[in-house]
VEXDREN-2710 file (C-alpha; in Angstrom, 1 decimal):
% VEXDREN-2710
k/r/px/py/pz
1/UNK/42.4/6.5/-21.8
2/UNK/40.3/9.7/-22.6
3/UNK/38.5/10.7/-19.7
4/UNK/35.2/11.8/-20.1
5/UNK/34.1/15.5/-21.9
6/UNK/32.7/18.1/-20.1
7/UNK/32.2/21.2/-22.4
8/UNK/28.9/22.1/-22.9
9/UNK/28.7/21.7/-26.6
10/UNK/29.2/18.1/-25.0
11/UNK/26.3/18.6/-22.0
12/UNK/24.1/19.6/-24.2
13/UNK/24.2/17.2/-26.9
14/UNK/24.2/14.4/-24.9
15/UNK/21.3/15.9/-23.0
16/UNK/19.9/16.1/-26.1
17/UNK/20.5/12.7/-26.6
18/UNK/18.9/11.5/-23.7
19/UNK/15.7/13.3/-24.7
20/UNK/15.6/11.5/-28.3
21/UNK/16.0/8.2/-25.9
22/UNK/12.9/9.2/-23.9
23/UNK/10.9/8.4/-27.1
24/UNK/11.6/4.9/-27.6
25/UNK/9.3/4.3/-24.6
26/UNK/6.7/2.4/-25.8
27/UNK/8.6/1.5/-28.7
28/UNK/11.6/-0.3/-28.3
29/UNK/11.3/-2.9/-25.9
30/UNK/12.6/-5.4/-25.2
31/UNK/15.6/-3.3/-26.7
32/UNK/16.9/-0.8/-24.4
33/UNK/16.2/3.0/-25.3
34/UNK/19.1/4.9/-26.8
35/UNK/19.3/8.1/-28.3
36/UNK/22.0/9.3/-30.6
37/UNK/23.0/12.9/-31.7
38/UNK/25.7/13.8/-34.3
39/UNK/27.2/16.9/-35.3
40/UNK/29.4/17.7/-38.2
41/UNK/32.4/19.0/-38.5
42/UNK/30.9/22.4/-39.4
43/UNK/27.8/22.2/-36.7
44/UNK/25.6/20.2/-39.1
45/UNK/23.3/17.9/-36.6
46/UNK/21.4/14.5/-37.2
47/UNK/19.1/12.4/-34.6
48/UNK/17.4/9.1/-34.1
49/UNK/16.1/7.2/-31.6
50/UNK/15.6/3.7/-31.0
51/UNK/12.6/2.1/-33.2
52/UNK/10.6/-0.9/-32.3
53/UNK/12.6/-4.1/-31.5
54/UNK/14.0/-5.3/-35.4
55/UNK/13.7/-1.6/-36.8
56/UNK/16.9/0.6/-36.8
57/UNK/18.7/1.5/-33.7
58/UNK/19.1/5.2/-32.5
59/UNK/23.0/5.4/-34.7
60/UNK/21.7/4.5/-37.9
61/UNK/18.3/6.8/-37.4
62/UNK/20.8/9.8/-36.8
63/UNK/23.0/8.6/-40.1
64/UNK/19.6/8.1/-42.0
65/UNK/18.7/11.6/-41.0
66/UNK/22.2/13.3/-41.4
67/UNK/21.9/11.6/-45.5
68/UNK/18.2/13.0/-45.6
69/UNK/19.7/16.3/-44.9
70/UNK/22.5/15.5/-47.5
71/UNK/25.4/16.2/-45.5
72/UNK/28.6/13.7/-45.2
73/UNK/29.3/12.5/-41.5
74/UNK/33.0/12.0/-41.8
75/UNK/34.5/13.5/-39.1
76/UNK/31.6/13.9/-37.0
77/UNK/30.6/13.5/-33.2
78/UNK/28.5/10.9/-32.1
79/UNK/26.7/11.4/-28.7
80/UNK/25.0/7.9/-28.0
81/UNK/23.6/7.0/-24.6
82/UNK/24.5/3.4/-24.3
83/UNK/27.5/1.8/-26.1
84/UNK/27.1/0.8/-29.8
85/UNK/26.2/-2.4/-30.3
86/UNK/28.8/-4.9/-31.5
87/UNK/27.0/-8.1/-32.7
88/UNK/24.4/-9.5/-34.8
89/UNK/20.9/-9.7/-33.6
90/UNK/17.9/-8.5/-35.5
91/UNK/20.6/-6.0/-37.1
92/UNK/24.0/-5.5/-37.9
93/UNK/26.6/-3.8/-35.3
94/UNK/25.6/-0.5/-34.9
95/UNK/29.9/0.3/-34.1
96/UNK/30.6/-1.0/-37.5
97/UNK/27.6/1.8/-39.2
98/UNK/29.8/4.5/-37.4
99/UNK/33.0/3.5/-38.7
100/UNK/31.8/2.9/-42.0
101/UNK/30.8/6.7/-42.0
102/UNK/33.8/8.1/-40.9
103/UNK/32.5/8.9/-37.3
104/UNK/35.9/10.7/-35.9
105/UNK/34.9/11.2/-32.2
106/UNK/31.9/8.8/-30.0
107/UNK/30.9/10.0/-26.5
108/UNK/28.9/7.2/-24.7
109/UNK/27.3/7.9/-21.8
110/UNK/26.9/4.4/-20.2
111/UNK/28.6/0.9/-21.3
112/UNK/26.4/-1.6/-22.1
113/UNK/26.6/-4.7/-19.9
114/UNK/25.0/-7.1/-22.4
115/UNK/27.2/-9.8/-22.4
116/UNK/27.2/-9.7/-26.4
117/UNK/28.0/-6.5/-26.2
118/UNK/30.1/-5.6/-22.6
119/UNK/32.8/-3.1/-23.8
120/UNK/33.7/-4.7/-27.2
121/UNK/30.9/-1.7/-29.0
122/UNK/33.3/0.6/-27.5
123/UNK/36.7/-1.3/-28.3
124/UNK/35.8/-2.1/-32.2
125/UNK/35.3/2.2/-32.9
126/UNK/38.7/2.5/-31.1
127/UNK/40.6/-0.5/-32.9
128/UNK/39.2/2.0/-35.9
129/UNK/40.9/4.7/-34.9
130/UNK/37.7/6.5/-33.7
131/UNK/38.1/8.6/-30.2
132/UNK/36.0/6.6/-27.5
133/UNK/34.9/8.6/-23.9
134/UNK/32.5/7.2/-22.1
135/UNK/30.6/8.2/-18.8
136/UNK/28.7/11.7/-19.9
137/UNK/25.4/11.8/-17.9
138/UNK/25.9/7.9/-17.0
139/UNK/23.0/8.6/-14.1
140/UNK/20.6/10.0/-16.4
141/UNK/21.2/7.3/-19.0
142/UNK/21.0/4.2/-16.4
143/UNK/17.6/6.2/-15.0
144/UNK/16.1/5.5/-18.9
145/UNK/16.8/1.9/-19.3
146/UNK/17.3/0.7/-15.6
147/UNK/15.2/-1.7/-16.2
148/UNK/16.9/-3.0/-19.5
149/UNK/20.4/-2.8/-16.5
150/UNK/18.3/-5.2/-14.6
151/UNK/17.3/-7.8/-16.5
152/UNK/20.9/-7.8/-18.3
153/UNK/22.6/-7.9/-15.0
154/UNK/20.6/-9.7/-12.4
155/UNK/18.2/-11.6/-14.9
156/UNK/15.0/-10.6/-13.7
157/UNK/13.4/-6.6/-14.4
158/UNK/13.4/-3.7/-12.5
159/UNK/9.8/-4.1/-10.1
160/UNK/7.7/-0.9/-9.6
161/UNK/4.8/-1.3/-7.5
162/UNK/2.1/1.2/-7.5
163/UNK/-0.5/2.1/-5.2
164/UNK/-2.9/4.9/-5.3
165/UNK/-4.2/5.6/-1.0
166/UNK/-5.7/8.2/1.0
167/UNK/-3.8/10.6/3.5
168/UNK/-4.2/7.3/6.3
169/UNK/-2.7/5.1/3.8
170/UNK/-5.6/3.1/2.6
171/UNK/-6.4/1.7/-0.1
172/UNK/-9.2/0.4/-0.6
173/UNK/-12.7/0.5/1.5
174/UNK/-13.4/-2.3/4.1
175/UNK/-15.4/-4.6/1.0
176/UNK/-12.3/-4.1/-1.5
177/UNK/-13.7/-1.0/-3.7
178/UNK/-11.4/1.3/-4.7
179/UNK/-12.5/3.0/-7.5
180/UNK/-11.3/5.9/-7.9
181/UNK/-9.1/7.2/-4.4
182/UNK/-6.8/9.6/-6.8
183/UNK/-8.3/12.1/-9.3
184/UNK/-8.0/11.9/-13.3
185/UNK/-4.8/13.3/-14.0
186/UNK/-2.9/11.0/-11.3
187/UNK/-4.7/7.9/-13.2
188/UNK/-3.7/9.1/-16.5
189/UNK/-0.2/10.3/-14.8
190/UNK/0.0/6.1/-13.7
191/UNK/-0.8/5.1/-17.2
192/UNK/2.3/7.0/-18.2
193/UNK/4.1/4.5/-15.9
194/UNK/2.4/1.4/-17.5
195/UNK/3.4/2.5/-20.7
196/UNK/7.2/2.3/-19.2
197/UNK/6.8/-1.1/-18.7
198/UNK/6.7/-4.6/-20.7
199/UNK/4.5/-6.0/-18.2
200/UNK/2.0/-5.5/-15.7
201/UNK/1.3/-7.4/-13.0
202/UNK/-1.6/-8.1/-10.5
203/UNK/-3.3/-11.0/-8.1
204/UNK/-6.2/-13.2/-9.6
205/UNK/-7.5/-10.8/-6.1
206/UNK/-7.5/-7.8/-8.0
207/UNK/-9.2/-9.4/-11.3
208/UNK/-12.1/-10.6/-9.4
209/UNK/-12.5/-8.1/-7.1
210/UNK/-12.2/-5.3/-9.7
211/UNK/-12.5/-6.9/-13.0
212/UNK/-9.3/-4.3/-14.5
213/UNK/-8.2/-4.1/-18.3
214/UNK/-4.6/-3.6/-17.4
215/UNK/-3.8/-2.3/-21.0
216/UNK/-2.9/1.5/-21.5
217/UNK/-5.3/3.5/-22.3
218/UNK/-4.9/7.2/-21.5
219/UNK/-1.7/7.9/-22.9
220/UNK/-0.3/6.6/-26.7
221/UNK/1.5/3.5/-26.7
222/UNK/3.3/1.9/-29.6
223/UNK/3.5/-1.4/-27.3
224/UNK/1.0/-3.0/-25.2
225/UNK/2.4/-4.3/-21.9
226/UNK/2.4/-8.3/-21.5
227/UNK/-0.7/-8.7/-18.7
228/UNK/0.4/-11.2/-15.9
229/UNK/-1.6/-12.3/-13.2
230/UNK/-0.5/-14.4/-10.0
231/UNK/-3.1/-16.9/-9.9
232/UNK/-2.1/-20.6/-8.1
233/UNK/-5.4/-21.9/-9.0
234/UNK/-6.3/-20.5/-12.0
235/UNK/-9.3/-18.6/-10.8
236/UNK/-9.4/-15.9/-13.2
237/UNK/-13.1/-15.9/-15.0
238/UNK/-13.4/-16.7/-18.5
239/UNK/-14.9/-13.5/-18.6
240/UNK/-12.6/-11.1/-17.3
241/UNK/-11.7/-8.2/-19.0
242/UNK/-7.7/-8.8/-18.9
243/UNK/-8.4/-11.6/-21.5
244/UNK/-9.6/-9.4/-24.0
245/UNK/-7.5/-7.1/-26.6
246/UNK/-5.2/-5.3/-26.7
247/UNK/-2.4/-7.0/-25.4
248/UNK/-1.2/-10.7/-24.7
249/UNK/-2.1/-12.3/-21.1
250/UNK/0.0/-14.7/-18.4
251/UNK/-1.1/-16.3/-15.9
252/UNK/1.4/-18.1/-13.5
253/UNK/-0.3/-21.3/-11.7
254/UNK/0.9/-23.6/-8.7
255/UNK/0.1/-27.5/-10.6
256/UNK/-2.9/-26.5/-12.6
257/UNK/-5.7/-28.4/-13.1
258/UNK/-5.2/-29.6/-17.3
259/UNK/-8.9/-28.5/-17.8
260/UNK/-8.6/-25.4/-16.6
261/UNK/-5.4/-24.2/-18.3
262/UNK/-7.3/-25.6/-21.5
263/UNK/-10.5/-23.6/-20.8
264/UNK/-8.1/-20.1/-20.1
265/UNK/-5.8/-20.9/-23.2
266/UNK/-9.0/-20.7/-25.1
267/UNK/-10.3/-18.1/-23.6
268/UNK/-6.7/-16.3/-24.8
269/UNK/-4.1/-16.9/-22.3
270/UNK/-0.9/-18.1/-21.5
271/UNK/-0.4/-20.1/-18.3
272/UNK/3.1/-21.4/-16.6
273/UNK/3.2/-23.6/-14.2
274/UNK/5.6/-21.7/-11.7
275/UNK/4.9/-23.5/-8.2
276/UNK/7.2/-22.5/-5.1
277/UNK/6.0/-24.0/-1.8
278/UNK/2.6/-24.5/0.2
279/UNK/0.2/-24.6/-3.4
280/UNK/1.2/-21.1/-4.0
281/UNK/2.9/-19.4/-7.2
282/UNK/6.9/-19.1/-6.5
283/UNK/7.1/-15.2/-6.8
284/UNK/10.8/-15.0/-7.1
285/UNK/11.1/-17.6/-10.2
286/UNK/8.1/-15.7/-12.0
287/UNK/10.3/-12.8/-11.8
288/UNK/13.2/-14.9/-13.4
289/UNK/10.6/-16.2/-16.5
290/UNK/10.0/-12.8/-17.2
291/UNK/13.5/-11.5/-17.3
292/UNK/13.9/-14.7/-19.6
293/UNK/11.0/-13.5/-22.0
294/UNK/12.5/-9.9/-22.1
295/UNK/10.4/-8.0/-20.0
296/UNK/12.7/-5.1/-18.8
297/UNK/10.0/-2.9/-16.3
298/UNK/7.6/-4.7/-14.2
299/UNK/5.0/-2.1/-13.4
300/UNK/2.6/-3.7/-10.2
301/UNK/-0.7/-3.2/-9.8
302/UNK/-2.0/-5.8/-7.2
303/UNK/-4.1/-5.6/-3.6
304/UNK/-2.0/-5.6/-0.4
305/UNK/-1.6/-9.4/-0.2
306/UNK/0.7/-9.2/-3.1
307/UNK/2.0/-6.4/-2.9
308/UNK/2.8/-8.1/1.0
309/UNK/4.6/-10.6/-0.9
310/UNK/6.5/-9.4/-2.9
311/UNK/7.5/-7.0/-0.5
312/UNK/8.6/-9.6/1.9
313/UNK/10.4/-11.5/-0.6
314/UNK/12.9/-8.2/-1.3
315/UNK/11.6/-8.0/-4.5
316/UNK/10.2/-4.4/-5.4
317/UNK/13.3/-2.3/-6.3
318/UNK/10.8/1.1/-6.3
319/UNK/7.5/2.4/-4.7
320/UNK/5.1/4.5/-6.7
321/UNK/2.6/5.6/-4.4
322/UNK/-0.2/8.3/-5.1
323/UNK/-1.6/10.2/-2.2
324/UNK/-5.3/11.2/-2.4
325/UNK/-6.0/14.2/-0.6
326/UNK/-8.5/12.3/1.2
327/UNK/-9.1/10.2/4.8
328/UNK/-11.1/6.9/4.8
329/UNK/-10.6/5.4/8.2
330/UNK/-11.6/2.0/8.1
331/UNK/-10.2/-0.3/4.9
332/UNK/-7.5/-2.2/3.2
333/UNK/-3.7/-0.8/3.4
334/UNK/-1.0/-0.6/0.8
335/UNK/0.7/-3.9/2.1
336/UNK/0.1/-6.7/4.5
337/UNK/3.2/-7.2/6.2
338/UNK/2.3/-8.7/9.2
339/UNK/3.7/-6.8/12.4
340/UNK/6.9/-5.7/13.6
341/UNK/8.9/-6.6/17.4
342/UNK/10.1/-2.7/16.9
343/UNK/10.6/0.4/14.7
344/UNK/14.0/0.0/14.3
345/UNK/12.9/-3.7/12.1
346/UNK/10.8/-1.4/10.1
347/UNK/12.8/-1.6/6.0
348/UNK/14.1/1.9/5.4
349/UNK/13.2/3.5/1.7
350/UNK/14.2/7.0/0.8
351/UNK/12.3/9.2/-1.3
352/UNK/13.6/10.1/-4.4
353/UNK/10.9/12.3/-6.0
354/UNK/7.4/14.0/-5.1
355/UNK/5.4/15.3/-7.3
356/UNK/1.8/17.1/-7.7
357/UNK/-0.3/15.7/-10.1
358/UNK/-3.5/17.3/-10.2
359/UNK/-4.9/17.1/-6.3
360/UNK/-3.0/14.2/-5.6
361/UNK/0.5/13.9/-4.2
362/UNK/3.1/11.2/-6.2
363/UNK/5.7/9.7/-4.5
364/UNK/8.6/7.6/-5.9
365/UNK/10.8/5.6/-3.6
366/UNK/14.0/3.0/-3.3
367/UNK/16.1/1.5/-0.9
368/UNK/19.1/3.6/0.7
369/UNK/21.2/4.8/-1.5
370/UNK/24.7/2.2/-1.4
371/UNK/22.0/-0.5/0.3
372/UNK/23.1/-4.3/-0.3
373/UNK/19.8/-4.2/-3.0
374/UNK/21.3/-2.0/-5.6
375/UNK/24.5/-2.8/-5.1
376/UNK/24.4/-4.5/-8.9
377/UNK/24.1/-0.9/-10.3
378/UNK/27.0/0.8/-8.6
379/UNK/29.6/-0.6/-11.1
380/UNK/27.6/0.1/-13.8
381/UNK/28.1/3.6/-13.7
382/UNK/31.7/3.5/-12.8
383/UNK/33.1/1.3/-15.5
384/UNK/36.1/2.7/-16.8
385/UNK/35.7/4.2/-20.5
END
């Protein structure tokens, strides 16, 4: 079996590749974001990305573009950065629109472990004679739709919690206000990370206390995230902002009360009854739901009860944390965890980036690398090609 190219003609296309797949966020979901890159047999070059879930995929953009340049794509590379599709969904097999053009060569950077798809993308362009290598830039590629991994392998999306806090780790002043610890550009720098996402989550907490839109704003979006609030007894106000447009709204209850979830499906709302034990909202299942209605990224913005929670449960795969140059003694932290009997209990995260954004200080942050956590990913990015 080939083994995977190297040569920077390769590098560079496929970097090129992933760059076209950074566009379809905030487009494609819940389809994963793929870029594609061909180049003739006498350096002609196409490109596509990924449109909005039902539109073209990234392979047939490219072949659209390479015939609105009026040049013939037989014999051509194709750098794609997840395996071709091999079934029928909302279109047809994007393997069989490379053969039909006379693709000769396809360099994948990462398999695709749909199960409708799994390796047989990659098998169909070989069975046609087409040369298969797969594995080129297979971090960078899993980086762009590890969520889309997540929800395809473990059933449930990749969790992101944010939290903006001073330099003594607050968030919030002793009566709950918060508005606004980080500067402009670290708000419009976290609306960046909304738009990532097909869903953002808070506590009915939050929506009271702070009465948020959740929507994104600041940046341009193609997609509104789904809105979901963890609310066991449905004490959102009819007049919260979150109901309003743009966007759709979820809110997951413990055994609602029928008047209620009629009052707050009138007012615009979804609700789900996802009960777990003691009255409250099953966190773990919720997560399950959404991986069920396609939501790849969960992007959370909840107050430190929550974000408690679902810390507690193992449930956040990554912290995104701004620091406010700023101290403001007294007030709510990032998470209520309860205590510890010693340091050495204390879960260990490693940092993956920082980041200045404006005044502020962004952090990004996962389990140890090789931890029990991410062990799902691991093979992912070793499958043989």
């Amino acid at each position: 079996m080939p083994a995977a190219p190297s040569s920077e003609r390769d590098q560079a296309a496929m970097q090129d590749a992933l760059r076209l797949a950074a566009q379809a966020i905030g487009v494609s979901d819940p389809n994963p974001r793929v870029g594609c890159v061909l180049i003739g047999p006498q350096g002609q070059r196409a490109e596509g990305h990924t449109q909005a879930a039902g539109q073209a995929h990234a392979e047939v953009m490219a072949l659209r573009d390479a015939a609105a340049q009026g040049w013939d794509p037989r014999g051509a590379t194709a750098y794609v950065t997840l395996e071709p599709c091999a079934h029928h969904g909302r279109t047809p097999p994007c393997c069989d629109a490379l053969v039909q053009a006379g693709i000769a060569r396809v360099v994948v950077a990462l398999n695709d472990p749909n199960p409708l798809v799994a390796g047989q993308g990659s098998a169909r362009l070989r069975a046609a004679g087409i040369q298969v290598h797969t594995g080129l830039l297979a971090e960078q590629a899993a980086e762009l739709n590890i969520g889309f991994l997540s929800r395809m392998v473990r059933g449930r999306p990749w969790v992101r919690l944010k939290v903006a806090a001073s330099l003594d780790g607050r968030t919030a002043l002793p009566d709950g206000r918060s508005q606004w610890i980080t500067g402009v550009p670290a708000r419009t720098d976290g609306h960046a990370w909304r738009r990532r996402a097909g869903a953002v989550l808070t506590g009915v907490g939050t929506v009271r206390d702070d009465d948020p839109r959740l929507d994104v704003r600041l940046v341009p979006t193609q997609l509104q995230p789904l809105r979901v609030v963890i609310d066991s007894r449905l004490d959102t106000p009819l007049t919260a902002r979150l109901l309003a447009p743009p966007g759709a709204v979820l809110l997951y209850a413990a055994h609602p009360d029928a008047a209620r979830v009629a009052a707050l499906r009138e007012a615009g709302a979804e609700v789900a009854d996802c009960a777990g034990p003691h009255g409250k909202v099953d966190l773990a299942a919720a997560l399950t739901d959404l991986g069920r209605r396609g939501i790849n990224e969960l992007h959370v913005e909840a107050g430190h009860k929550l974000n408690g929670s679902l810390l507690r449960e193992g449930l956040v795969d990554e912290l995104l944390v701004y620091l406010a140059p700023k101290l403001l003694g007294d007030g709510l932290g990032l998470a209520a965890l309860g205590p510890l009997g010693g340091l050495d209990e204390a879960p260990a995260w490693r940092f993956t980036s920082t980041d200045r954004v404006g005044d502020d200080l962004r952090l990004l942050a996962r389990r140890p690398a090789g931890a029990a956590h991410d062990a799902w990913l691991a093979p992912l990015l070793t499958s043989p090609g």
